[in-house]
C-alpha positions as semicolon CSV with decimal commas, in nm:
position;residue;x (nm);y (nm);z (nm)
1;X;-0,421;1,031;1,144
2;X;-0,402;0,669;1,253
3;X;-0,011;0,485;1,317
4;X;0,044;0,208;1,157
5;X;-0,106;0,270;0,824
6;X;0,044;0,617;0,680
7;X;0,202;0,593;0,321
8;X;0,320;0,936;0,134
9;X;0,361;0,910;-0,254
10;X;0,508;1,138;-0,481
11;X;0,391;1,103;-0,856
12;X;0,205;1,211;-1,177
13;X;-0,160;1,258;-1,147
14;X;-0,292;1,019;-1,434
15;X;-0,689;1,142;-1,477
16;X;-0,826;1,517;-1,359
17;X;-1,018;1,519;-0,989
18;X;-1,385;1,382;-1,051
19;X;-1,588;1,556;-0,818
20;X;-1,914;1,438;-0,672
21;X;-2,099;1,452;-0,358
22;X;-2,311;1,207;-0,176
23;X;-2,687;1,151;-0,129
24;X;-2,615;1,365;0,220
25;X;-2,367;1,696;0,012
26;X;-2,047;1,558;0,153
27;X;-1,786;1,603;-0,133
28;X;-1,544;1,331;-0,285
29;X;-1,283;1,371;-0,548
30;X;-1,108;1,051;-0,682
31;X;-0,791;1,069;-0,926
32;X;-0,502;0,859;-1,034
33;X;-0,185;0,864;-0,898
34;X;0,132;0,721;-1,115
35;X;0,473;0,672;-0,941
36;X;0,772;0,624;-1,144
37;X;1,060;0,422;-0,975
38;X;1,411;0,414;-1,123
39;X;1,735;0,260;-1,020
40;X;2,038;0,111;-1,159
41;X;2,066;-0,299;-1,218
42;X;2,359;-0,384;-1,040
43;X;2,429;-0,693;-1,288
44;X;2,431;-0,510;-1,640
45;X;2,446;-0,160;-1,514
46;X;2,159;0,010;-1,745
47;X;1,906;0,168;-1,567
48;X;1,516;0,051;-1,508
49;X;1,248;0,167;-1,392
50;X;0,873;0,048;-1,262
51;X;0,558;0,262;-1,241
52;X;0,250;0,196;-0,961
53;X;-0,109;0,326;-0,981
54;X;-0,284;0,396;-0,717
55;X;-0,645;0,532;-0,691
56;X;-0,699;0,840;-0,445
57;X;-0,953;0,899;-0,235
58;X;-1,025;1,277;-0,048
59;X;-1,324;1,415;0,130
60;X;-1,493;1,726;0,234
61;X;-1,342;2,067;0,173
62;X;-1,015;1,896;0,060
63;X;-1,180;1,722;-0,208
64;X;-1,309;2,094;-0,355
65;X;-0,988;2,180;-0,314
66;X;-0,781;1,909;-0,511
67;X;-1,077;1,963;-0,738
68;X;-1,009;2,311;-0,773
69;X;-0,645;2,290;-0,800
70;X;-0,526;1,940;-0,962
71;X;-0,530;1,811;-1,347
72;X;-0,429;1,524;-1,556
73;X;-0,060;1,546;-1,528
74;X;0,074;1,733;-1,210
75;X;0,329;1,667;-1,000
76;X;0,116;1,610;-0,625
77;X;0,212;1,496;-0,306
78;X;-0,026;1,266;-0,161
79;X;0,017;1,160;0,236
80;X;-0,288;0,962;0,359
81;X;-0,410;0,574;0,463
82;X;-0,454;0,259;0,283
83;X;-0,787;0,127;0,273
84;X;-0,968;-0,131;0,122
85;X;-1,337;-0,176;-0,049
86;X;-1,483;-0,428;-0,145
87;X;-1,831;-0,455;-0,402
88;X;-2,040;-0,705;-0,549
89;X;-2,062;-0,628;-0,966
90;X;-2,415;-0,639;-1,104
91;X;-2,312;-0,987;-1,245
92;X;-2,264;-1,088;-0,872
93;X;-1,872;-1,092;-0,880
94;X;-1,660;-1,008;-0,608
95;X;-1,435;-0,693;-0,634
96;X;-1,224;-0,551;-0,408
97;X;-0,969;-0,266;-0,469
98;X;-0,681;-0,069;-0,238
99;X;-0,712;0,327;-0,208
100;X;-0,542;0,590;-0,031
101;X;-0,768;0,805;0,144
102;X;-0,563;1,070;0,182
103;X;-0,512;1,351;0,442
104;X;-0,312;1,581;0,260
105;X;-0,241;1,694;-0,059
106;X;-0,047;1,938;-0,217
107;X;0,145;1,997;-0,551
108;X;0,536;1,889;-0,560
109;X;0,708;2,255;-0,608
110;X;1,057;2,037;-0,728
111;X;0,974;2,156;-1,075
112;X;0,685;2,400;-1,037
113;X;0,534;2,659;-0,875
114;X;0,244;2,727;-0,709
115;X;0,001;3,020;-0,558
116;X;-0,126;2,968;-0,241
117;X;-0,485;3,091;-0,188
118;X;-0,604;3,063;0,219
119;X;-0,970;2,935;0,209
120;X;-1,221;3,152;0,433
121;X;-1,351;2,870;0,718
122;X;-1,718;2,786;0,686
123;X;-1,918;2,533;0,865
124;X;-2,036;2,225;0,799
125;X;-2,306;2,211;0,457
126;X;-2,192;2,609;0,373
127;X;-2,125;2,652;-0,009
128;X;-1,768;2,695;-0,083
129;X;-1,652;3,046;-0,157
130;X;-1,577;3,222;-0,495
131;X;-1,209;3,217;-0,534
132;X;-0,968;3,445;-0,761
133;X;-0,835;3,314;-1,051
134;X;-0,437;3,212;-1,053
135;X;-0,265;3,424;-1,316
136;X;-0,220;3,212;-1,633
137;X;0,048;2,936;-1,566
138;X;0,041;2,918;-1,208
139;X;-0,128;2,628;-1,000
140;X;-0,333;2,684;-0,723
141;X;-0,290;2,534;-0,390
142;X;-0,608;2,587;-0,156
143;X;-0,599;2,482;0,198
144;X;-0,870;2,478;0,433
145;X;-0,753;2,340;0,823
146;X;-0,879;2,388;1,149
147;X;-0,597;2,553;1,337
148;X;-0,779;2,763;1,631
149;X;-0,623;3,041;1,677
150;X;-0,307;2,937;1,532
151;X;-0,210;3,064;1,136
152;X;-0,068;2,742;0,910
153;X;0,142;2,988;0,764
């Protein structure tokens, strides 16, 4: 993780993961991220509130994971690095957007649950595992990390 450029959002995930891979099999999910704001207006006293979108950006087994384990609507916890891309449109416009490529991610248990499934580590270009299904209401949290011979948990 670099200094300087961390941000961690809390929010609503706005579109399900969209898996795909790359010309060399490396994995990338993308979703939306929507989070809500609210305070108090000191003036009038009545409450507002502001909402930001922001696109998200994960790799490798992580992105199988969120993949796996995110849709349209959670609550997720996103903790990662701004970054920005720029493209050229067919028409030859400039376009340039902000991301967080994140490092983590993990579902916000404030008003859920979730069942925590420990991923089996497997080198680089190995197919992921079959996993067990989460019993019928329950999201699934997969993590895959590179702890030696430590346990996350």
């Amino acid at each position: 993780m670099s200094t300087g450029n961390t941000i961690t959002v809390i929010g609503n995930v706005t579109r399900d993961p969209e898996l795909r891979f790359t010309s060399s099999g490396q994995a990338t999910v993308t979703f939306g991220l929507a989070v809500n704001r609210r305070w108090q207006n000191k003036q009038n006293q009545e409450w507002e509130e502001a909402t930001s979108y922001f696109d998200v950006v994960c790799w490798r087994e992580m992105a199988e994971n969120v993949a796996e384990t995110l849709q349209r609507g959670a609550r997720a916890i996103v903790t990662g690095r701004l970054e920005q891309r720029s493209w050229e449109t067919q028409e030859g416009d400039k376009r340039s957007k902000i991301e967080i490529v994140a490092d983590e991610v993990g579902p916000s248990l404030r008003w859920a649950t979730a069942q925590v499934a420990k991923n089996e580590r497997r080198g680089p270009g190995e197919p992921v595992p079959a996993r067990s299904s989460a019993p019928a209401g329950a999201a699934k949290n997969n993590y895959a990390g590179d702890f030696g011979d430590e346990e996350p948990f």
